[in-house]
Structure formats: C-alpha cells, structure tokens
N, C-alpha and C positions, 0 to 999 in steps of 0.2 A: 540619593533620591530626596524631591523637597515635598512637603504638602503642598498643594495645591488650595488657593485661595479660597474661602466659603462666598458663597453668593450673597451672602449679608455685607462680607469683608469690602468685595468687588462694588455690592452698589453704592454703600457708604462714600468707597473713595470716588465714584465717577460723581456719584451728584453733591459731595462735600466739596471740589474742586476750585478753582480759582475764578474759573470762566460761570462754573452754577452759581457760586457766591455772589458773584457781580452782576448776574440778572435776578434774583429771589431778592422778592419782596421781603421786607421788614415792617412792621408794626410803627415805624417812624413813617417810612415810608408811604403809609395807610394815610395817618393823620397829617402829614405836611403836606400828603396827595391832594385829600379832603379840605381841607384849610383853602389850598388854592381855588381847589374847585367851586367851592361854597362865595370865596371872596368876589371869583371872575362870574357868579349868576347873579351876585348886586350889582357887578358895574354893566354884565348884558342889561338889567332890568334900567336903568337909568339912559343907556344909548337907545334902548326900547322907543327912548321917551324922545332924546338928545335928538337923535337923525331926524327925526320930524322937516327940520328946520333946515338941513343944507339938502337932504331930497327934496324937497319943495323948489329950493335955485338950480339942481343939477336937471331934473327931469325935462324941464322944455327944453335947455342946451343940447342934447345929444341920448337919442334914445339907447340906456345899458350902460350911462357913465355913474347913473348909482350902486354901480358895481364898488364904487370907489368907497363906499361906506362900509363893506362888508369886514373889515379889518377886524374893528373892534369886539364884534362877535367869534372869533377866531384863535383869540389872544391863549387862552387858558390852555388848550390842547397841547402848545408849543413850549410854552413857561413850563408846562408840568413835566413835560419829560426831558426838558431841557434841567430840571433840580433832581427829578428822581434818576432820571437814568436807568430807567426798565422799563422792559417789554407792558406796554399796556395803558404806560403813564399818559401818554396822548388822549387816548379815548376816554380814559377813566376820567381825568380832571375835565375835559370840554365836555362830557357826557352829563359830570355831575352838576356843572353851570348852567347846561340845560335844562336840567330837571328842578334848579333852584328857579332859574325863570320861567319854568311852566307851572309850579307851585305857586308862588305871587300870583302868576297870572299876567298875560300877555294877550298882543290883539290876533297872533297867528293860530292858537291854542293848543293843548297840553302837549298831546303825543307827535303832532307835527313837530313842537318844538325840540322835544329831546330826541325825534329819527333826524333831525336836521344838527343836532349837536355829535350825533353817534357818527353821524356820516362824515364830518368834518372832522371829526377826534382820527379817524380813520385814515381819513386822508392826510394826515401827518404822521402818523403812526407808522403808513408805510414806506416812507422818506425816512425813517430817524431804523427802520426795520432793514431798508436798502440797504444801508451802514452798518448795519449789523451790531447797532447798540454800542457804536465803538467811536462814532465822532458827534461831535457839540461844538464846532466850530461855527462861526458868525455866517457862510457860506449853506451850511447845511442848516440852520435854523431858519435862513431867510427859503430854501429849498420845502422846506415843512409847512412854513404859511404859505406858502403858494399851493402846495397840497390841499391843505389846509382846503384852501379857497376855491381851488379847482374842485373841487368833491362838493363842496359846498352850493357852488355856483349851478354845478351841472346838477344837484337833487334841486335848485331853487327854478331852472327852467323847466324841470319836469315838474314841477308842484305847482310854481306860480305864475311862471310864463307861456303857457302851454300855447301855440300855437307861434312863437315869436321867430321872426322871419332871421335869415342869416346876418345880416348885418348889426341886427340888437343883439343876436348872439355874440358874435365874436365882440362886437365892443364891453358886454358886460363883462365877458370871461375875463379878457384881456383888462379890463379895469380892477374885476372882484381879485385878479391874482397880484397884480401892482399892491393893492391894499392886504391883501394877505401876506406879501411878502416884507413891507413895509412894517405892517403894524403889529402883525402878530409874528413874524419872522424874528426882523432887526430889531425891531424895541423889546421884544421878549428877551431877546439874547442879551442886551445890555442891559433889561432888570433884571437877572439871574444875574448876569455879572455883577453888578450895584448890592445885591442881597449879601453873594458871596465874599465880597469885601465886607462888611459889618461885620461877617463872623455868624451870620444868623445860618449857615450852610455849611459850619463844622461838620455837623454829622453823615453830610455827603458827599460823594468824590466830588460832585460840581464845587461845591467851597473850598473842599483842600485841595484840588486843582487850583484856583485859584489863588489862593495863600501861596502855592508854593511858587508860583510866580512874582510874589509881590519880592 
C-alpha cells in the first residue's frame, strides 16, 4: 500500500508544470511588456499628428479608404505578444500605448482612447488565444493585425461613423484590416524577429527560438 499524494503535493505539481511555466508571467516579462507598451504610445502620439496629411489625399478618393491608415495605431498589441508570449501580452502592451496617448493628450479624448486600445489589444489577443499560445509564425502575426484591426474598425463605426451606409463600411473594414495586417501583423513580426537577432530577447523563448535557428 502507497500513500496517497497531499493536496499541496498534487497542486504544486499541476501548476509547476511545463505548459503553467510557459504561460506565468515573470517580472521580465512586466517590464519588457511595459517598455513596449510606453515606446508604441510615443509613436501613436506622433501618427496622432503624422496621418493628418495622407487622410487629407485618401478622403475625397474613396469614402473608408482611410481605413488604410489605421496600421500604425495597432502595432504594439501584436509586437507584445509576439516577445512575451503570454496570455494577456496583446492587450496589456496596446492597452498601455493607449493610455500613454490619452495622457499627453489627443484630439479623440482620454477614455475613448484607451476603450479603443482595449478593444484592439483584444482583437489580437484572440488570434494568438485561437493557437492556444503555441504559434508566432509570420502567418499568424499577420492573422492578429487583422484582428487587430477588425475590432478596431468595427468599435470606430460604432463610435465615429454612426450612421455610414454599406459601402463606406465594407471599404474601410476591408482597408483598416489590409493595414492591420500589413503593418502591425508583417512588420511586427519582422521587428521581433530584428530584436531577436541582436540578442536583446535572450531571456525569452521568442529570441532563443530564434538563435537556435541561426
């Protein structure tokens, strides 16, 4: 006859595990989350400013092709969980970019901005959730900015397009997710890539993936 395990024994080993390990957060994890997040609400505050200038040439072309700009606002959601690799990294880095550019200060104002950062964190969040935290291929990051973007797009017609007839819809959708997949998708994935090559992403699987392919 053998003893039987203590219930301390039993939970230790389930959430010490290899699979709990790989999603629990770390205190690196915090601060290189934050770092991204804080970096991507100076560069929102700056396209804040930037898009001025090519919405001005897209708007009389085709009403919903300033969807096309929606990219750049998008980027941090996708980068973050594309380094961190856990449950939450989406939301939390595009959440916090928002609430850096509602602090400075913006023309759409404070809480709009970070329910419109929350909701985009979100909608890549559950693209990289889909996967079950288990792929970061170039396919699946471009699948996240399009989340991304579709979440985005659709809280921006209920907020700021309120009445726009089908055709301005489907072109902006159709536009903002081109630009989400493009810019916060594909070029996230190749700066995470670029990062991990330096060596600046030792301390997380994204870099030593990376390395151990070099």
């Amino acid at each position: 006859m053998h003893a039987s395990a203590s219930p301390s024994t039993v939970t230790s080993s389930t959430t010490s595990g290899p699979g709990f390990g790989r999603l629990r957060w770390r205190v690196v994890d915090i601060v290189v989350a934050s770092v991204i997040g804080v970096a991507s609400g100076l560069i929102f505050l700056l396209w804040n400013i930037g898009y001025l200038g090519p919405k001005a040439l897209l708007d009389p072309l085709l009403p919903g092709l300033q969807g096309l700009l929606d990219g750049p606002w998008l980027f941090a959601g996708v980068l973050g969980a594309l380094i961190i690799r856990k449950p939450g990294a989406a939301i939390y880095t595009e959440t916090l970019a928002a609430v850096v550019s509602a602090l400075i200060g913006n023309q759409w104002g404070g809480f709009l901005t970070i329910e419109a950062g929350l909701v985009q964190g979100l909608g890549a969040e559950l693209i990289f959730l889909l996967f079950l935290y288990r792929a970061w291929s170039l396919p699946v990051a471009i699948l996240a900015g399009a989340g991304a973007a579709i979440a985005g797009g659709i809280n921006n017609l209920v907020l700021w397009y309120v009445g726009a007839d089908a055709a301005f819809t489907v072109v902006y959708l159709i536009c903002t997710a081109i630009s989400g997949a493009v810019i916060a998708g594909a070029l996230s994935w190749f700066l995470a890539r670029g990062l991990a090559a330096t060596g600046a992403l030792d301390r997380f699987a994204s870099g030593r993936e990376r390395r151990a392919l070099v």
